[in-house]
C-alpha positions in Angstrom: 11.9 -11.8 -41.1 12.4 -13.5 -37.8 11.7 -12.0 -34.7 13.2 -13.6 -31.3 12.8 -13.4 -28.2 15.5 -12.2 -25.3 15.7 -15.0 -23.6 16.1 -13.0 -19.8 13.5 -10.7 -20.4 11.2 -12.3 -22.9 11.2 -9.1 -25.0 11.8 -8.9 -28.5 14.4 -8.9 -30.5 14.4 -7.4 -34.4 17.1 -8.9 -36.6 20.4 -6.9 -36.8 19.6 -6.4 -32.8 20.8 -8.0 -29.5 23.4 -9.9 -28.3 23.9 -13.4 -29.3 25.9 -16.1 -26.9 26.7 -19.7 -27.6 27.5 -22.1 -25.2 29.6 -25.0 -25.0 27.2 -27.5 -25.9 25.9 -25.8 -29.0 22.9 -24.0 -26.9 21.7 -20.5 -28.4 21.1 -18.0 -25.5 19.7 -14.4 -27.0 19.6 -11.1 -25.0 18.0 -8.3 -26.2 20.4 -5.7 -25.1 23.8 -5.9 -22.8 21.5 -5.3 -19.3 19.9 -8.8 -20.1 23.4 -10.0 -21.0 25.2 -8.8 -17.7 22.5 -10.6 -15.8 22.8 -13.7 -17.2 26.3 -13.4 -17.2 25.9 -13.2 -13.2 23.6 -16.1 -13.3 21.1 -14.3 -11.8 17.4 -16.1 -12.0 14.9 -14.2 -14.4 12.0 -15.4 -12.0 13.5 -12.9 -9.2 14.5 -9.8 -11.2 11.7 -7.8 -10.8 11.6 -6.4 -14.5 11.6 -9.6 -16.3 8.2 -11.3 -18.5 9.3 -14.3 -15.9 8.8 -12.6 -12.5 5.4 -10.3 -13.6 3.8 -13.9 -14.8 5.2 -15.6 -11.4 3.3 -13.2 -9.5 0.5 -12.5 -11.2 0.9 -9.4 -12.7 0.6 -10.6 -16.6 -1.7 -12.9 -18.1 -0.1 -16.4 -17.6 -3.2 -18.3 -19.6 -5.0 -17.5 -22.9 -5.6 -18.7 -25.6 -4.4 -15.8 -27.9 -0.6 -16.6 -26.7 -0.9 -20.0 -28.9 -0.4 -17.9 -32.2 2.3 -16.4 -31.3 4.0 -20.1 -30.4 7.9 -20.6 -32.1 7.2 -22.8 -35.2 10.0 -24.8 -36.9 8.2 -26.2 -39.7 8.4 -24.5 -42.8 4.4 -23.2 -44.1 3.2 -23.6 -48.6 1.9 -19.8 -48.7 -0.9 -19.5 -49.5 -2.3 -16.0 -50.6 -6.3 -16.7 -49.3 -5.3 -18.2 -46.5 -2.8 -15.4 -45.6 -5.1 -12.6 -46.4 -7.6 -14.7 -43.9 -4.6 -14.8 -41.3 -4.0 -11.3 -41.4 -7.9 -10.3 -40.9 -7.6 -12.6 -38.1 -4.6 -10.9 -36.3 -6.7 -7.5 -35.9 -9.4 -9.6 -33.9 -7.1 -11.1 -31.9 -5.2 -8.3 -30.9 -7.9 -6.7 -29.9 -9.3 -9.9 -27.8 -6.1 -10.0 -26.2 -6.1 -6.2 -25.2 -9.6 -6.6 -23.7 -8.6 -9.5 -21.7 -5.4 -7.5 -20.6 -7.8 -4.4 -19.5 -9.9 -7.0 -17.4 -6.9 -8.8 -15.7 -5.3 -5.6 -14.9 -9.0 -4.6 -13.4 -9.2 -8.0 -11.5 -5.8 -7.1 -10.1 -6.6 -3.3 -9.2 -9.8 -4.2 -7.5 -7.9 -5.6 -4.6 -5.7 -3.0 -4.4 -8.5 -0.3 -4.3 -9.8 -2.2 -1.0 -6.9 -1.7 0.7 -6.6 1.9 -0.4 -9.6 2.8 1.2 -9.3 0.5 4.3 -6.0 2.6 4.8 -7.9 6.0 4.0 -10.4 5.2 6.4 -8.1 4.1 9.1 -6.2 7.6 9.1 -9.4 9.6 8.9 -9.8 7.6 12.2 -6.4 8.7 13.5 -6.5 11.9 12.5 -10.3 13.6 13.0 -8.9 16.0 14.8 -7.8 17.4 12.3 -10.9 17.4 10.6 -13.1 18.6 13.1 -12.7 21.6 15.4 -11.8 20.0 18.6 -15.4 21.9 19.9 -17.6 19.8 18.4 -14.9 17.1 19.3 -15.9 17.6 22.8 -19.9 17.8 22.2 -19.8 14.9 20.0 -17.9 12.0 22.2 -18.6 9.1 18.8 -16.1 10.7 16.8 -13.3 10.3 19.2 -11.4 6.9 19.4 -11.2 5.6 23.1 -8.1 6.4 24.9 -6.1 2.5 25.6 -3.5 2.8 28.5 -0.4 0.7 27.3 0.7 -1.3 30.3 4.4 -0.6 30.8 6.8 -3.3 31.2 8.6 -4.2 34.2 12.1 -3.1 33.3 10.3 0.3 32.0 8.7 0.9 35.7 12.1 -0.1 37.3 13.6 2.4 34.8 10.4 5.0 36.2 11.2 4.8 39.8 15.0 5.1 39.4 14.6 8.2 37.6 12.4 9.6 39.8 14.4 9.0 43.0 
């Protein structure tokens, strides 16, 4: 049983499954289902649709380098079987699987961490803006730390024209 892969998305395709288009000069283009198709129909570039394989390992969201992925390389040549060495290979799957899931958790850790900092940078900056709300606006007044200083914003010169027109 061969298994493909869609070749907009990079998912998987089962046989009996997908969408299969030839081209002109004898190239073999595979989708996975008729949403890959359409796209590539429109020529749109997997890289820039958000959803594809292409675009989450562009930016970083997927594991771009590991050794694990080198099993699961296209081969062409035809392999004796062998029952040992198959019983050895299928051992050997469970291990990697769950190498690559670990090194999947940590990426996706490596990537969240970043994103944590910015949550609380953001969290701290409205607790800033808005103590008030926090704090009764008495101990506001008794405590002068916890309020931000007050910045006049210089007005422009077409905004002061504006001023004085309105008022006279």
């Amino acid at each position: 049983m061969r298994i493909e892969k869609c070749w907009f998305c990079s998912s998987t395709i089962y046989p009996g499954h997908g969408i299969q288009f030839v081209r002109n000069d004898a190239k073999i283009f595979r989708f996975c289902r008729s949403k890959c198709h359409k796209n590539f129909k429109m020529k749109r570039n997997p890289r820039k649709v958000k959803w594809t394989k292409a675009y989450r390992r562009l930016h970083g969201k997927d594991m771009t380098q590991d050794t694990t992925f080198e099993f699961e390389r296209k081969r062409n040549r035809p392999e004796r079987y062998d029952r040992d060495r198959a019983k050895d290979i299928l051992q050997a799957i469970k291990t990697i699987d769950k190498v690559r899931s670990h090194r999947a958790e940590m990426h996706i850790r490596k990537r969240m961490k970043k994103d944590k900092r910015k949550v609380q940078e953001e969290a701290r900056k409205e607790l800033e803006q808005g103590i008030p709300l926090v704090k009764a606006p008495s101990v506001l007044q008794e405590e002068p730390s916890l309020t931000l200083p007050k910045v006049k914003v210089k007005a422009s010169q077409a905004q002061q024209e504006e001023h004085h027109a309105m008022e006279e």
